[in-house]
C-alpha positions as CSV (number, residue, x, y, z in Angstrom):
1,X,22.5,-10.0,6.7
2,X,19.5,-9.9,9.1
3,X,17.8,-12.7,11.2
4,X,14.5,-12.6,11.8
5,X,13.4,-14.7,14.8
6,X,10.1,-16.3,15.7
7,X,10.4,-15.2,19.5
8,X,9.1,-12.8,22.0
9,X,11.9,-11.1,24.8
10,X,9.9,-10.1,27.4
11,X,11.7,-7.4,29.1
12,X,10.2,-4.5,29.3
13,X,13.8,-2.1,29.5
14,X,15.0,-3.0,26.6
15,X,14.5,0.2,24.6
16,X,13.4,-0.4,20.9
17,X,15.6,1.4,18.8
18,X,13.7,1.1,15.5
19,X,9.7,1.3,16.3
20,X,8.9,0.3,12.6
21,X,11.1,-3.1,12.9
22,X,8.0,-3.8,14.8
23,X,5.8,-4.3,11.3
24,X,8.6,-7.2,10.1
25,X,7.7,-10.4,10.0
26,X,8.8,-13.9,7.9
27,X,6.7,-12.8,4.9
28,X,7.4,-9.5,4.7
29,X,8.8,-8.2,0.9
30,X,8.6,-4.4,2.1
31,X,8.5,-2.3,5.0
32,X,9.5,1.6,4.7
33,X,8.8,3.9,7.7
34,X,9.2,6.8,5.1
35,X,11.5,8.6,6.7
36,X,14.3,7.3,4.6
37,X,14.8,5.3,1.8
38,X,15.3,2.4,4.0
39,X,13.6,-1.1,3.8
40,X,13.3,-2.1,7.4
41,X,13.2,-5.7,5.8
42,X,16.4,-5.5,4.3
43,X,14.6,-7.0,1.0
44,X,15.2,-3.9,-1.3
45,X,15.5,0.0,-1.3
46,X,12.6,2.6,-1.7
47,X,12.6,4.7,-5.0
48,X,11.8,7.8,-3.7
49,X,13.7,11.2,-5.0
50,X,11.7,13.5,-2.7
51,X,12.0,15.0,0.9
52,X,10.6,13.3,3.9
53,X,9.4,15.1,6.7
54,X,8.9,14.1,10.6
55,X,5.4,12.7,9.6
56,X,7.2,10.9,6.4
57,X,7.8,11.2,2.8
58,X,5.7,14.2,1.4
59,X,4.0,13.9,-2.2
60,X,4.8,17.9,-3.1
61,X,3.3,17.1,-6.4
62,X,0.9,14.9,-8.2
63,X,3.4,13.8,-10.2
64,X,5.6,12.6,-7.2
65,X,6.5,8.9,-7.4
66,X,7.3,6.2,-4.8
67,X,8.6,3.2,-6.3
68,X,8.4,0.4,-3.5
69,X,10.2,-2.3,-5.6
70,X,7.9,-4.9,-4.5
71,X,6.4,-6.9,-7.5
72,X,2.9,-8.3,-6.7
73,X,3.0,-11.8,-5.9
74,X,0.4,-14.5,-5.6
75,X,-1.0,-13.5,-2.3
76,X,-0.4,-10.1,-1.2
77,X,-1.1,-7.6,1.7
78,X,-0.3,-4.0,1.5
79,X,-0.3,-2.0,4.8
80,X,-0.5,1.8,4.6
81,X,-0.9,4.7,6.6
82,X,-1.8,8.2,4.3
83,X,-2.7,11.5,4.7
84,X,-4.1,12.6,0.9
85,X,-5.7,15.6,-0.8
86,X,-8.6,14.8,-2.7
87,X,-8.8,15.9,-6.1
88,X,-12.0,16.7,-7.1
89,X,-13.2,15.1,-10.2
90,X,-9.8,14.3,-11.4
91,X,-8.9,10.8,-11.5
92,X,-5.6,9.8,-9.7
93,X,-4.2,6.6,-8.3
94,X,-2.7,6.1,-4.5
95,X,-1.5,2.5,-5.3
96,X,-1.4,0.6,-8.6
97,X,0.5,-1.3,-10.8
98,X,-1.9,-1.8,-13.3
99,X,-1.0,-1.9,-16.7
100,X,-1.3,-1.6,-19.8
101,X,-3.5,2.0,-20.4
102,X,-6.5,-0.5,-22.5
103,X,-7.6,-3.8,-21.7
104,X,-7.1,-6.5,-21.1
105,X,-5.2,-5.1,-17.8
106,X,-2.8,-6.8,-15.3
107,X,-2.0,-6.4,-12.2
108,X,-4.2,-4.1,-9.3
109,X,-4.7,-0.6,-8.4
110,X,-6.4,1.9,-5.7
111,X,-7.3,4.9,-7.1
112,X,-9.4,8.0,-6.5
113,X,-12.1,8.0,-9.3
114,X,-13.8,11.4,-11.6
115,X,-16.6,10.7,-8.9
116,X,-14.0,10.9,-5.8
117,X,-14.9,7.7,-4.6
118,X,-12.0,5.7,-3.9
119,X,-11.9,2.0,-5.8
120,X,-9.6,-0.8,-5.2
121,X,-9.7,-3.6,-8.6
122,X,-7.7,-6.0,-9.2
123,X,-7.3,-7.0,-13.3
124,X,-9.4,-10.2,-14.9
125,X,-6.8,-10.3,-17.5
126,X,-9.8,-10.8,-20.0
127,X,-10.3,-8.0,-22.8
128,X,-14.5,-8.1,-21.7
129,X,-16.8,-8.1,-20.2
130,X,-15.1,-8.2,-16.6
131,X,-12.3,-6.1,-17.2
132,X,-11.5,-6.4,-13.9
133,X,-13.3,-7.1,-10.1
134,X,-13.4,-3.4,-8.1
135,X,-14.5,-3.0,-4.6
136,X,-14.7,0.8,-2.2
137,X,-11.5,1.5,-0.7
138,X,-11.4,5.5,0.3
139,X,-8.0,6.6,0.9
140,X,-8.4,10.1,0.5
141,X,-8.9,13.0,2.8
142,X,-7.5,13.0,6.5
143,X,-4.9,10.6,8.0
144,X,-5.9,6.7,7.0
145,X,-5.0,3.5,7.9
146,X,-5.5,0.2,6.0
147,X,-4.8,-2.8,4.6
148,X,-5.0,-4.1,1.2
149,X,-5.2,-8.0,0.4
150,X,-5.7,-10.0,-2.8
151,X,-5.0,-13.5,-3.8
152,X,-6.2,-15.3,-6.1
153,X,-9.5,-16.2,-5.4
154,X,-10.4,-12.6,-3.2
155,X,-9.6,-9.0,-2.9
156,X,-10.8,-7.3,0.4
157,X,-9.6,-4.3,2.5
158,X,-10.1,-4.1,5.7
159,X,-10.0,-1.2,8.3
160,X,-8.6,-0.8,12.1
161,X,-11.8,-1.1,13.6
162,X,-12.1,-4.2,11.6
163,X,-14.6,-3.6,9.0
164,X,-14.0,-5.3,5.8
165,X,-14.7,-5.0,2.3
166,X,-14.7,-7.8,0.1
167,X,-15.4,-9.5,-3.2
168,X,-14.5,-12.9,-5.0
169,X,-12.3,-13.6,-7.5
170,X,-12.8,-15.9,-10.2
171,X,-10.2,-14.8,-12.5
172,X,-6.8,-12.8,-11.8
173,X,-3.4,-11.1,-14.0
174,X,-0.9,-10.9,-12.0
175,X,1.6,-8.3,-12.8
176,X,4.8,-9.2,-12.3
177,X,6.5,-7.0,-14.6
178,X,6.2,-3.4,-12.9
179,X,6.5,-2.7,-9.3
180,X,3.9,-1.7,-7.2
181,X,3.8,2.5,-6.9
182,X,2.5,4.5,-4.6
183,X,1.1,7.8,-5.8
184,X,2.2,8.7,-9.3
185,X,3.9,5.7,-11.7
186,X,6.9,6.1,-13.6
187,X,6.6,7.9,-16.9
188,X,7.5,5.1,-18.6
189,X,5.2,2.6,-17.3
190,X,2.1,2.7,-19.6
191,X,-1.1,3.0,-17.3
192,X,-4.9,4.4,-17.2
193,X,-4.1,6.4,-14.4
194,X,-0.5,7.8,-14.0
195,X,-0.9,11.1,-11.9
196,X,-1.1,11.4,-8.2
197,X,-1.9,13.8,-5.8
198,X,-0.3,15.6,-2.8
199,X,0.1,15.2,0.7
200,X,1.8,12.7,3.0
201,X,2.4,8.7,2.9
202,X,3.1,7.7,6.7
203,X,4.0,4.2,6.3
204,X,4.1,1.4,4.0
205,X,4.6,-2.5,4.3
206,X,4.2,-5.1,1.6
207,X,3.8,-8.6,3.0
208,X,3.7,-12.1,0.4
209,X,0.4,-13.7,2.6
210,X,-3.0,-13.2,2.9
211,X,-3.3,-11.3,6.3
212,X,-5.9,-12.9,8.4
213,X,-8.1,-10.1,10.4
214,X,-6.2,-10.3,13.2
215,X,-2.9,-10.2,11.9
216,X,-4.1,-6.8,10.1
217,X,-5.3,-5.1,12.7
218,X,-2.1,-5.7,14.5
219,X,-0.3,-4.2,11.7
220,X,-2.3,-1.0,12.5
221,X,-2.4,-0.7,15.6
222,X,1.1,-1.1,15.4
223,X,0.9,1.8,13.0
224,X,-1.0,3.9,15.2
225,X,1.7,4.1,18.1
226,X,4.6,4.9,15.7
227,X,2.7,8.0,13.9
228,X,1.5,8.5,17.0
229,X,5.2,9.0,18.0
230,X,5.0,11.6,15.5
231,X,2.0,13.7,16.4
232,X,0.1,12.1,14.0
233,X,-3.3,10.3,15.0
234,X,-4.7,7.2,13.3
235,X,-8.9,6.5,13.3
């Protein structure tokens, strides 16, 4: 069992063992530094059958999954820290559990589009004409930070330096019968959009509230100075 308490110790010799305990908060359903399996959280165990490197867990195919074993809940922020190869003019997804393959859809996904613009929508649940409510979210090509956040009556990203992408909401599926992947899903989960790419996923954290701005970018710029611990620099 872990306690998670609602204080600040203000000693600046205590060494911190863990740097990514530092992205744990009350509402937190998730948080993998991907360079184990662990969940920092102690909430549930990352499905993840690859190799992790000293940058994190490396997508050696485009059919690599990560299974976070977080189900989407009704307000929900996804922090994540990538470094992905674009595929050009294929269609592949980076997060998603949006199913089934046809409409109506449920659930959300960010994906890499034919076009190679990167798309973040989140499912109507209605068969037409608003299949579902998409917005720009570009997670592809050099090392990213972001955030992710949907609820039910908005879905907006927003970057370190605080610019934010957004769009309302007036009708939402939840999906809250497959997990939330990132890079390729399961072969048995019935999707639009199943393959992934390569590369490298840095971090990840899941968190059951809306993240205000601020709250966000802290989460990155949390995220910066662990990668940076890795040789890794975040824009």
């Amino acid at each position: 069992m872990r306690l998670i308490l609602d204080t600040v110790i203000n000693n600046s010799d205590l060494p911190l063992v863990d740097p990514a305990m530092q992205l744990v908060r009350p509402s937190a359903l998730a948080v993998y530094d991907m360079l184990s399996n662990k969940d920092k959280s102690g909430n549930t165990t990352l499905g993840f059958s690859g190799t992790f490197s000293a940058e994190g867990a490396v997508l050696d195919t485009v059919d690599r999954v990560i299974n976070t074993n977080v189900i989407e809940q009704d307000e929900i922020s996804i922090l994540i820290c990538c470094n992905l190869v674009q595929r050009a003019g294929v269609a592949f997804s980076v997060v998603s559990n949006m199913t089934p393959a046809t409409a109506p859809f449920l659930g959300f996904r960010n994906i890499s589009t034919t076009s190679d613009s990167g798309t973040l929508a989140v499912a109507t649940g209605l068969a037409s004409p608003n299949q579902a409510v998409t917005i720009t979210s570009q997670l592809i090509g050099a090392w990213t930070s972001r955030v992710l956040r949907i609820k039910n009556s908005e879905v907006s990203t927003i970057t370190r330096s605080g610019t934010v992408t957004q769009a309302a909401l007036t009708n939402r599926a939840k999906n809250v019968a497959v997990p939330i992947y990132v890079n390729a899903l399961d072969a048995s989960v019935a999707a639009g959009v199943k393959t992934g790419t390569t590369g490298t996923v840095g971090l990840f954290a899941a968190y059951s509230e809306y993240l205000s701005d601020s709250d966000a970018i802290g989460l990155m710029n949390i995220s910066a100075q662990i990668m940076a611990d890795r040789g890794v620099t975040l824009p």
